[in-house]
N, CA, C and O atoms as a GROMACS GRO file, in nm:
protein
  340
    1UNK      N    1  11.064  18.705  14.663
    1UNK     CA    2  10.973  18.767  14.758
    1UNK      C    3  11.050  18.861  14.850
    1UNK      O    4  10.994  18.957  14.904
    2UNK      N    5  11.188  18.829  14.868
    2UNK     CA    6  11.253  18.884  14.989
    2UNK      C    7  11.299  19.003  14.882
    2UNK      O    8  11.303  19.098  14.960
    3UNK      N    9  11.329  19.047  14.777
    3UNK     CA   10  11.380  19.113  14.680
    3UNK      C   11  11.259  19.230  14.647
    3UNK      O   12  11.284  19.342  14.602
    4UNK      N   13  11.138  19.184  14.676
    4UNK     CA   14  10.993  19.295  14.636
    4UNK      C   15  10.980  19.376  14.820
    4UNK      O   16  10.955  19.487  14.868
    5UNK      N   17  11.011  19.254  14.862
    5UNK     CA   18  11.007  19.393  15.030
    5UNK      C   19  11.120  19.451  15.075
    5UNK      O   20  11.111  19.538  15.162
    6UNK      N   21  11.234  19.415  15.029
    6UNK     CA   22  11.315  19.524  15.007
    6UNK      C   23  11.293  19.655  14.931
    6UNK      O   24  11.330  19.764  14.976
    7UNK      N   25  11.224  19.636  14.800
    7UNK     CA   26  11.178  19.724  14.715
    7UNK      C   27  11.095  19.775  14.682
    7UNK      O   28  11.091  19.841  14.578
    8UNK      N   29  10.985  19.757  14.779
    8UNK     CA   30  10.839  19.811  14.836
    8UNK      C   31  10.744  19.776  14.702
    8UNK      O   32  10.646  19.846  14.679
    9UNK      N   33  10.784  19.653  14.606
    9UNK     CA   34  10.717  19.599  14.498
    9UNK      C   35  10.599  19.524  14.518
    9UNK      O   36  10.607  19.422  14.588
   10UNK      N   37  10.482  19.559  14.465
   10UNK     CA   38  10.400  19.464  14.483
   10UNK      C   39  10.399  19.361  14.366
   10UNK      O   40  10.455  19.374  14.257
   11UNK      N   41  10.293  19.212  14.427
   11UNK     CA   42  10.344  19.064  14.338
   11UNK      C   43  10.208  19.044  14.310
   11UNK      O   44  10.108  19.046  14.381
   12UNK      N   45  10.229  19.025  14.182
   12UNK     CA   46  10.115  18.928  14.107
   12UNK      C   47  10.046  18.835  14.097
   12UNK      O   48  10.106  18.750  14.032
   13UNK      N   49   9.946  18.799  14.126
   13UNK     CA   50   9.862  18.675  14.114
   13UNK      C   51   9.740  18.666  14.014
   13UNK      O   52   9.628  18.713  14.035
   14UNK      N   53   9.784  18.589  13.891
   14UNK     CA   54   9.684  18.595  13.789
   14UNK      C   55   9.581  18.461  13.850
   14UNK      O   56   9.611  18.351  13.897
   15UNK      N   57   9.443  18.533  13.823
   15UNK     CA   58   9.326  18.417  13.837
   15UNK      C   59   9.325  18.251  13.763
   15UNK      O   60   9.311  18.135  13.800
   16UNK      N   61   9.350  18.332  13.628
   16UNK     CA   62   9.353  18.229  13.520
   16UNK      C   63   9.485  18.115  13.523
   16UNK      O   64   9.488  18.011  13.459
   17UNK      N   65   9.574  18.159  13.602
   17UNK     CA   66   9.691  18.071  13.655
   17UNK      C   67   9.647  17.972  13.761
   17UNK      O   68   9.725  17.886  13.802
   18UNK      N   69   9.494  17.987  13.817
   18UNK     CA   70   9.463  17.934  13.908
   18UNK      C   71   9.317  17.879  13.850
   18UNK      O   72   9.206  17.887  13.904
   19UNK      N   73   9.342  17.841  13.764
   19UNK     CA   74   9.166  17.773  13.704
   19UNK      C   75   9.199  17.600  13.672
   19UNK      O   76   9.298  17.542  13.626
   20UNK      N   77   9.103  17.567  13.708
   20UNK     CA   78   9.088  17.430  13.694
   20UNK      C   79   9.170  17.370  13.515
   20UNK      O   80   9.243  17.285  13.466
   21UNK      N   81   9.122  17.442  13.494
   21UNK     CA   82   9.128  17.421  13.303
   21UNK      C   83   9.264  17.486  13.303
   21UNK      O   84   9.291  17.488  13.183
   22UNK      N   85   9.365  17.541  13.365
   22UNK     CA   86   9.471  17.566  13.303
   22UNK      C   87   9.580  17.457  13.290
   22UNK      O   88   9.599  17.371  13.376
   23UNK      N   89   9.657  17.468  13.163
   23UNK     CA   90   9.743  17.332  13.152
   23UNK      C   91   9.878  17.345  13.237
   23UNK      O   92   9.972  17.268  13.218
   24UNK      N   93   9.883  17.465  13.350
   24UNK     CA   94  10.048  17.407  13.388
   24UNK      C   95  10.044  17.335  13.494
   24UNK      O   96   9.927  17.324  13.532
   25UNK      N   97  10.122  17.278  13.564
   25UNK     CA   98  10.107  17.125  13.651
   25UNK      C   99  10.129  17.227  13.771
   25UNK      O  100  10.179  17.336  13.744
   26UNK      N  101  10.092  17.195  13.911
   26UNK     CA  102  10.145  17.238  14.039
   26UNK      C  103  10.158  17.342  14.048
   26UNK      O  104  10.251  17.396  14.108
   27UNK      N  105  10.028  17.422  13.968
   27UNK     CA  106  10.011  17.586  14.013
   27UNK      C  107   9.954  17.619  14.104
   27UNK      O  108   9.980  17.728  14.156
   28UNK      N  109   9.862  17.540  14.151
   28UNK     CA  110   9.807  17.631  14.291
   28UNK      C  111   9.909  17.563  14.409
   28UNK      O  112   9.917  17.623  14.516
   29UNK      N  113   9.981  17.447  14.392
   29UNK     CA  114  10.078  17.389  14.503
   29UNK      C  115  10.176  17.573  14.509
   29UNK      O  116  10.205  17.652  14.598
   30UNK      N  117  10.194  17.567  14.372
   30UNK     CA  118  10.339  17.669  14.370
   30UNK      C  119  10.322  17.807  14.452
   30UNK      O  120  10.392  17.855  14.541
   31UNK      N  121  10.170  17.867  14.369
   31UNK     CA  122  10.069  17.981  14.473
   31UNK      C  123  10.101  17.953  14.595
   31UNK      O  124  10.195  18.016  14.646
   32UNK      N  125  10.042  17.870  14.658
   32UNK     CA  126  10.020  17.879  14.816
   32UNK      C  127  10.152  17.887  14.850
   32UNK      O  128  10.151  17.987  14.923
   33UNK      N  129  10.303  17.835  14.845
   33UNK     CA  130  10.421  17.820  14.861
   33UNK      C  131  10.451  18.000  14.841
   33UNK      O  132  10.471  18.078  14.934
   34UNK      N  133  10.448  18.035  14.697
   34UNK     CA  134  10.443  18.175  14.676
   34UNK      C  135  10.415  18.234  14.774
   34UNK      O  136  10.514  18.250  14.845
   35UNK      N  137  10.277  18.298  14.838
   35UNK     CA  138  10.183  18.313  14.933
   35UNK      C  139  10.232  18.326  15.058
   35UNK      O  140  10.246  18.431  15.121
   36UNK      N  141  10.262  18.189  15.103
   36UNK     CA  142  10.309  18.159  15.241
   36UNK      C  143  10.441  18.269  15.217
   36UNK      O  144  10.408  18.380  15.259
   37UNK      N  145  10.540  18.267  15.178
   37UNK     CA  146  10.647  18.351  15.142
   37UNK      C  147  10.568  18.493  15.188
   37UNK      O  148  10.555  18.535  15.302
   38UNK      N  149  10.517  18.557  15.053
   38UNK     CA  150  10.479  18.660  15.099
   38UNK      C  151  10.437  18.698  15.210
   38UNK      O  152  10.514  18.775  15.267
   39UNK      N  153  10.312  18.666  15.283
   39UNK     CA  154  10.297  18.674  15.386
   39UNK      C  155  10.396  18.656  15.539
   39UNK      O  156  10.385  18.738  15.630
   40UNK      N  157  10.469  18.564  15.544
   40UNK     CA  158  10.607  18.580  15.593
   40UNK      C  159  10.675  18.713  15.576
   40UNK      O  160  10.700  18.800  15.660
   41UNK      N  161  10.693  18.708  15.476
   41UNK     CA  162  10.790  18.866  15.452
   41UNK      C  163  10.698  19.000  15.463
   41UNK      O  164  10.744  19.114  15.454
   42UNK      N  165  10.564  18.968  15.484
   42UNK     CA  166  10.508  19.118  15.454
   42UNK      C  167  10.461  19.186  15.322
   42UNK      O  168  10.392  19.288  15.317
   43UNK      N  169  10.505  19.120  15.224
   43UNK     CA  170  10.478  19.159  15.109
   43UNK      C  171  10.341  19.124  15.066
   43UNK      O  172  10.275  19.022  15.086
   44UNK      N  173  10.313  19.252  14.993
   44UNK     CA  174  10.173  19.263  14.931
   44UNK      C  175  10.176  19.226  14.779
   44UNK      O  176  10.271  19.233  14.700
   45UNK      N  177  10.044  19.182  14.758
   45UNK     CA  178   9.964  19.097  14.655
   45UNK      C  179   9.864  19.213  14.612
   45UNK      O  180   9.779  19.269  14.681
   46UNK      N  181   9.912  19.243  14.421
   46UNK     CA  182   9.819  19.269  14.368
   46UNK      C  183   9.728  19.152  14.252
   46UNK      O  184   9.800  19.098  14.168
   47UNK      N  185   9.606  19.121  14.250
   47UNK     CA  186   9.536  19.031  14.188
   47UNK      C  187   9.510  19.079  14.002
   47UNK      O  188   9.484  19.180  13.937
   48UNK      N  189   9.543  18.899  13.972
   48UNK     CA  190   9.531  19.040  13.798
   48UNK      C  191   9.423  18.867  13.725
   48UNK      O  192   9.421  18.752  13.771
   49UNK      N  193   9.360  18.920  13.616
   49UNK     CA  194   9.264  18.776  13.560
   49UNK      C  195   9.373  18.747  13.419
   49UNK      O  196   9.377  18.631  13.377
   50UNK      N  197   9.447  18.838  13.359
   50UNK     CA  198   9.510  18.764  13.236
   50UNK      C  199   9.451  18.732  13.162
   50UNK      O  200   9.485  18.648  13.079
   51UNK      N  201   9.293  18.814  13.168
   51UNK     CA  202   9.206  18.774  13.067
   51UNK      C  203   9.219  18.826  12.876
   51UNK      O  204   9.261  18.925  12.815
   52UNK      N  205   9.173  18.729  12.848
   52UNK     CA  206   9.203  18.710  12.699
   52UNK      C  207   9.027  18.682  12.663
   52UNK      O  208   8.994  18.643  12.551
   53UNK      N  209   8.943  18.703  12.753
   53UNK     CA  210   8.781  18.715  12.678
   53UNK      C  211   8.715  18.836  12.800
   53UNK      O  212   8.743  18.861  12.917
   54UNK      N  213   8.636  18.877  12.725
   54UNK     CA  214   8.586  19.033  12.804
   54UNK      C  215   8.530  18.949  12.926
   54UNK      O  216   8.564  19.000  13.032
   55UNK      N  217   8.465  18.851  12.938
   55UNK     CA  218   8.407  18.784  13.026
   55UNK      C  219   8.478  18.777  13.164
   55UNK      O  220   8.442  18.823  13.273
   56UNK      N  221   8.542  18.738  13.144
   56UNK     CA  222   8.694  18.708  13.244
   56UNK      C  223   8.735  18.796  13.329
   56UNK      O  224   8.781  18.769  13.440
   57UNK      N  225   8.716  18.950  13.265
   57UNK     CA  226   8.772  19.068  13.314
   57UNK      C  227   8.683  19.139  13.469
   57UNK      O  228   8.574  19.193  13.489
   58UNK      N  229   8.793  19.105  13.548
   58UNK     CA  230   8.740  19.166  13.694
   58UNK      C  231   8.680  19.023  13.740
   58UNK      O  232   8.609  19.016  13.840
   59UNK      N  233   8.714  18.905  13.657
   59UNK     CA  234   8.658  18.766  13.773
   59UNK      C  235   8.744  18.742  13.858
   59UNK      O  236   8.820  18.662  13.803
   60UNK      N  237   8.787  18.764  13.981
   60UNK     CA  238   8.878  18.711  14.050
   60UNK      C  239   8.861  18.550  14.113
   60UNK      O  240   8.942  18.515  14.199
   61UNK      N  241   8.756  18.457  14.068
   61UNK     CA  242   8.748  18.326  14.194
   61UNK      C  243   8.803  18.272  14.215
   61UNK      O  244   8.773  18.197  14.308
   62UNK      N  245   8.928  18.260  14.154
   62UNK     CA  246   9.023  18.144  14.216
   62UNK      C  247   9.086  18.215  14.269
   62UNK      O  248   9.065  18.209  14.390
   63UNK      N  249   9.169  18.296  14.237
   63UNK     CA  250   9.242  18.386  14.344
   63UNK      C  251   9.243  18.454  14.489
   63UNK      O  252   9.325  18.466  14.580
   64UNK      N  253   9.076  18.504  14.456
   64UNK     CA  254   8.986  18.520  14.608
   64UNK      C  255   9.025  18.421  14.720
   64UNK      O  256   9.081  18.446  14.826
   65UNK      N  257   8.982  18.305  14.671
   65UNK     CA  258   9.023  18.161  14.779
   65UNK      C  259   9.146  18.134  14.867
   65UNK      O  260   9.150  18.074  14.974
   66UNK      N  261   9.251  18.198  14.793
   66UNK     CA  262   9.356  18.194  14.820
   66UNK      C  263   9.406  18.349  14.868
   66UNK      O  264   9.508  18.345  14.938
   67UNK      N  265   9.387  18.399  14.859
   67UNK     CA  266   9.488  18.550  14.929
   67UNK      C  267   9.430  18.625  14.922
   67UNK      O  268   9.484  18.726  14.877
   68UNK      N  269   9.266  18.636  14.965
   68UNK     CA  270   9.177  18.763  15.004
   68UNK      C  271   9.280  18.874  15.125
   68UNK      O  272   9.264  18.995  15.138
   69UNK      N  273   9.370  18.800  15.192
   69UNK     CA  274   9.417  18.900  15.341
   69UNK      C  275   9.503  18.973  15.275
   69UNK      O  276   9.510  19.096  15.282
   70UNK      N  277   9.597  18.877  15.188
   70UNK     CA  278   9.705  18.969  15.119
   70UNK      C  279   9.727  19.071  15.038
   70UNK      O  280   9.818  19.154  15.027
   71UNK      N  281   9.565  19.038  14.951
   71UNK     CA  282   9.572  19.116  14.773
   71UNK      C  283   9.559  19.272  14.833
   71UNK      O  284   9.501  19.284  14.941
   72UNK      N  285   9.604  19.373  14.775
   72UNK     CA  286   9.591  19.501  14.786
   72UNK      C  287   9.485  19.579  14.721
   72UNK      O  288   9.430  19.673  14.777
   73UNK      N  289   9.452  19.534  14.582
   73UNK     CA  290   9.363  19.613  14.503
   73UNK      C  291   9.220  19.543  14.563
   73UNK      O  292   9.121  19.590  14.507
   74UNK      N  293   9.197  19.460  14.646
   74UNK     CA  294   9.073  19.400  14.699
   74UNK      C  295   9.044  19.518  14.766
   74UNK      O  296   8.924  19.540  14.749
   75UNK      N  297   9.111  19.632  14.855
   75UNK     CA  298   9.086  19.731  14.965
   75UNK      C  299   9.144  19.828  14.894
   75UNK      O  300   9.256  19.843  14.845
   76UNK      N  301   9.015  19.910  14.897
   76UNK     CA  302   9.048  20.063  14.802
   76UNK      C  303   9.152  20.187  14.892
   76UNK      O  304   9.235  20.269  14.854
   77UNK      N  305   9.084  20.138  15.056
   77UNK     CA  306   9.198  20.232  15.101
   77UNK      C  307   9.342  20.166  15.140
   77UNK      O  308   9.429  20.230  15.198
   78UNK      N  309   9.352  20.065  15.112
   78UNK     CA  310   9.507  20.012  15.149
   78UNK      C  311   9.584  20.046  14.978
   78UNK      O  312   9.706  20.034  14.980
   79UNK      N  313   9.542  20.073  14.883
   79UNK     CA  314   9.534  20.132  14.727
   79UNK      C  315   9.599  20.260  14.800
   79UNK      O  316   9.716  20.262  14.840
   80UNK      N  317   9.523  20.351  14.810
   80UNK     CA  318   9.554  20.512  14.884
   80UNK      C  319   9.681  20.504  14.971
   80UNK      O  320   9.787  20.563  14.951
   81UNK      N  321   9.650  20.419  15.074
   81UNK     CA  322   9.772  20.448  15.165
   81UNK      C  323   9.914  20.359  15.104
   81UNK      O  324  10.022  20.404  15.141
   82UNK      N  325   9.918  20.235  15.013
   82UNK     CA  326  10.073  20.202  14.940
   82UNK      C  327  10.073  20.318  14.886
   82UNK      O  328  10.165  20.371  14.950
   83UNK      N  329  10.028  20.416  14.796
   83UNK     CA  330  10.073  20.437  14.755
   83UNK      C  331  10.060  20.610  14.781
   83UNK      O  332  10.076  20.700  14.698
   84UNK      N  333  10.041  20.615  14.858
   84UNK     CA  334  10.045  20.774  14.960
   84UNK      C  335   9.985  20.884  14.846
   84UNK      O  336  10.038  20.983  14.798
   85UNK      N  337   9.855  20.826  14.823
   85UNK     CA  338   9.710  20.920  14.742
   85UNK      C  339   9.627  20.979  14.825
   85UNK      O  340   9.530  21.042  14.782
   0.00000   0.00000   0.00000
């Protein structure tokens, strides 16, 4: 995290990493830990679904819950101004 605001990088947060039904253990513990970091440091959050069915595509709900303040592509003009459009 301290390595992306040095480098004006924005960080990833897939939805589907955050679904009830996914099999890895202590992902949303790990998120919020993630998160808290970022926010500490300033660093911005872009939101992604990792979808693998058309359905999926542009669902953000689990992610929403968790880092609506942070995500960047949620605000079309904070889009414009990272990236000086």
């Amino acid at each position: 995290v301290k390595r992306a605001k040095e480098k004006n990088i924005l960080l990833e947060v897939n939805n589907s990493s955050l679904s009830p039904d996914t099999s890895r253990e202590g992902t949303r513990e790990n998120v919020k830990t993630y998160l808290e970091l970022c926010k500490k440091y300033g660093v911005r959050i872009i939101m992604g679904t990792d979808s693998h069915i058309c359905y999926d595509i542009g669902v953000f709900t689990h992610v929403e819950q968790l880092i609506k303040e942070l995500v960047i592509n949620y605000w079309e003009d904070q889009i414009i101004e990272f990236f000086g459009i």
